[in-house]
C-alpha positions as CSV (number, residue, x, y, z in Angstrom):
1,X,-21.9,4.2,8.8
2,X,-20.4,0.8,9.7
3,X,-16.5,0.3,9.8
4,X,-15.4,-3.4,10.3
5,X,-11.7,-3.9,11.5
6,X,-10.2,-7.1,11.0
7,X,-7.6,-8.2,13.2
8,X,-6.2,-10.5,15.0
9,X,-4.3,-10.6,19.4
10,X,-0.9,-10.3,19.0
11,X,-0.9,-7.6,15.8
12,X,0.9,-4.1,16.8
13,X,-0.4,-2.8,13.2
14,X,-3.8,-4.0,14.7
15,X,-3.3,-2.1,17.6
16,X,-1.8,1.2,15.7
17,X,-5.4,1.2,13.5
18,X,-7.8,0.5,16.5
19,X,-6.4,3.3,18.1
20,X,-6.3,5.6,15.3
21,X,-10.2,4.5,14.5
22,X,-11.2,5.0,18.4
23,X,-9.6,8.5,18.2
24,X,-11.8,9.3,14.9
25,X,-14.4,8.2,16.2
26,X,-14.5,11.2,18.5
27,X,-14.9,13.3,15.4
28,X,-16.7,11.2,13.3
29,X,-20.0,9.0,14.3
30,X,-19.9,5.4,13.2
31,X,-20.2,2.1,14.3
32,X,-17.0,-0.2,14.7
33,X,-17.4,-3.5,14.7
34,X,-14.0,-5.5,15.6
35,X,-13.5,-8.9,13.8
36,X,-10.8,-11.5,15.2
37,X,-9.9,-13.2,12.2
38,X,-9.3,-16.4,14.1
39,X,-13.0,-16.7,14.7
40,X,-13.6,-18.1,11.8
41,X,-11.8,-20.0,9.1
42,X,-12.3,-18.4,6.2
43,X,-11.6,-15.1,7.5
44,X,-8.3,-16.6,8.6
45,X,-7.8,-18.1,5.4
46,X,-9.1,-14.7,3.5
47,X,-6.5,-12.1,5.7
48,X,-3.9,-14.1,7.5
49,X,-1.2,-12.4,6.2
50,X,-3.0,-8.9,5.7
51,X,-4.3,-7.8,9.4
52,X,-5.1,-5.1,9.7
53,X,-8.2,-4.9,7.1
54,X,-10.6,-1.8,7.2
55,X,-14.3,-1.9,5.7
56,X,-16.1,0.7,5.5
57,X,-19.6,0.2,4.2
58,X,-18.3,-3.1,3.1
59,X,-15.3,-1.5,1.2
60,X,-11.9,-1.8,1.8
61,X,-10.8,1.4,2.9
62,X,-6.7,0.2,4.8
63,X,-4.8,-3.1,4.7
64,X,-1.9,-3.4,7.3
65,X,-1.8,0.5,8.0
66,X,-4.0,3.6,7.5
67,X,-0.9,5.2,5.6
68,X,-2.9,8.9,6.3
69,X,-4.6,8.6,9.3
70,X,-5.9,12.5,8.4
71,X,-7.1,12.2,4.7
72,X,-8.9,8.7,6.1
73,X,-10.7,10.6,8.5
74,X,-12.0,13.5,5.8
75,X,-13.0,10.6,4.1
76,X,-15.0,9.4,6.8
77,X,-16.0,13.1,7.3
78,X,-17.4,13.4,3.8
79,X,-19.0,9.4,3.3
80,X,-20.9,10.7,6.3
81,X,-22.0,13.6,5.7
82,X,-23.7,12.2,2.3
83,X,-25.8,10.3,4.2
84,X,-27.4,13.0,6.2
């Protein structure tokens, strides 16, 4: 399972959901790949204003907050476990 964080230096929502996403990953295997939005144009154009951005699988799972860092973690639980 890939989860893709968008996010940018400088974001304290950013660094309230990469913490929250290293902590599930304890619990739940997957790959996170971290995407500075100012890498590349478009992305900045795409999620300026909406950092933090959470894919998982290439769907949005969070924008700006995981509101319930719990039920998005049984979530994660459960799109995992479907692929075993």
């Amino acid at each position: 399972m890939i989860v893709e964080f968008y996010g940018r230096q400088g974001c304290h929502l950013c660094d309230e959901v990469r913490e929250e996403l290293l902590g599930m990953r304890e619990v739940v295997e997957f790959e996170l790949r971290e995407i500075d939005i100012r890498s590349d144009p478009a992305l900045f154009a795409r999620y300026r204003y909406d950092v933090p951005v959470v894919l998982v699988d290439g769907m949005e799972w969070a924008r700006h907050r995981i509101v319930d860092p719990a039920g998005f973690e049984e979530r994660l639980e459960r799109q995992a476990a479907e692929r075993r």
